[in-house]
N, C-alpha and C positions, 0 to 999 in steps of 0.2 A: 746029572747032565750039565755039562760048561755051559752050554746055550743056554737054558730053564735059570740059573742061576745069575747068569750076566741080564737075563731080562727081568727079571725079581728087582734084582738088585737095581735095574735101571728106575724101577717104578718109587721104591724104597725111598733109594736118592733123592728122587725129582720133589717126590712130596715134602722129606727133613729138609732139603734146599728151599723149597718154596715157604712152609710154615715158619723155621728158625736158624737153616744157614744164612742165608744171605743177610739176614740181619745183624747174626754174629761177627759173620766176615766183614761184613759195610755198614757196622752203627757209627753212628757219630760220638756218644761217648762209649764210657769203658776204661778200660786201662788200656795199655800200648797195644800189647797185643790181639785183645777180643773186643768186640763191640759190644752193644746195646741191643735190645731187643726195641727199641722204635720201630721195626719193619715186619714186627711178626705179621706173618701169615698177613704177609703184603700190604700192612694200614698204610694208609698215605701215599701209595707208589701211583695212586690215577690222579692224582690232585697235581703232578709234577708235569712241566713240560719234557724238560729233559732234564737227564742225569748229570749231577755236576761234574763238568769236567771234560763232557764229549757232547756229541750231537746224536746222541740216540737216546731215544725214550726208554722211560726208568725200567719194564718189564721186557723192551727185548735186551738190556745191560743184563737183565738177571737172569735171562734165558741163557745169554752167553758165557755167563760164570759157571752158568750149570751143568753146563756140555762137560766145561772138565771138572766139577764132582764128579759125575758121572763116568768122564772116561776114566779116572782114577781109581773109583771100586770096579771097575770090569776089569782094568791092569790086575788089580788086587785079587780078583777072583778068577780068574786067569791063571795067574800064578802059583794058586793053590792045587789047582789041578795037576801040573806040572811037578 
C-alpha cells in the first residue's frame, strides 16, 4: 500500500533526521561536504537562543529541514510505485 509506506517512512525519516541527519547536514566540522556529529540526537540544541544565521530557534530550524527529508523519501517512495 503507497499510503502505509509514505507513513512508515515518514516516521523512519523523522527519527534518522532527529538522532544523526541534521547533525550530518549542520555540523560545524567535517570535511566540505558532511558534518560532524556535535548535534546527535539533539545535544546542545536547548542551550542555543537562536540558530546562527536566522531568527528562529535551533529545533523549529530542524523541524524545517525535516519537512524536506521527509518530502524527499515520499517523492522516492512514490515513485517506486509507479
Amino acid at each position: 500500500n503507497t499510503m502505509m509506506m509514505s507513513l512508515i517512512s515518514m516516521g523512519v525519516v523523522s527519527m534518522t533526521w532527529m538522532l544523526a541527519g541534521f547533525s550530518l547536514a549542520f555540523g560545524d566540522g567535517g570535511g566540505k561536504i558532511i558534518g560532524d556529529l556535535n548535534y546527535f540526537g539533539m545535544m546542545g540544541m536547548l542551550d542555543m537562543d537562536v540558530w546562527d544565521g536566522t531568527t528562529l530557534p535551533p529545533l523549529v530550524f530542524v523541524v524545517f529541514q525535516m519537512t524536506f527529508a521527509v518530502i524527499g523519501c515520499a517523492i522516492i517512495s512514490g515513485s517506486i510505485v509507479e
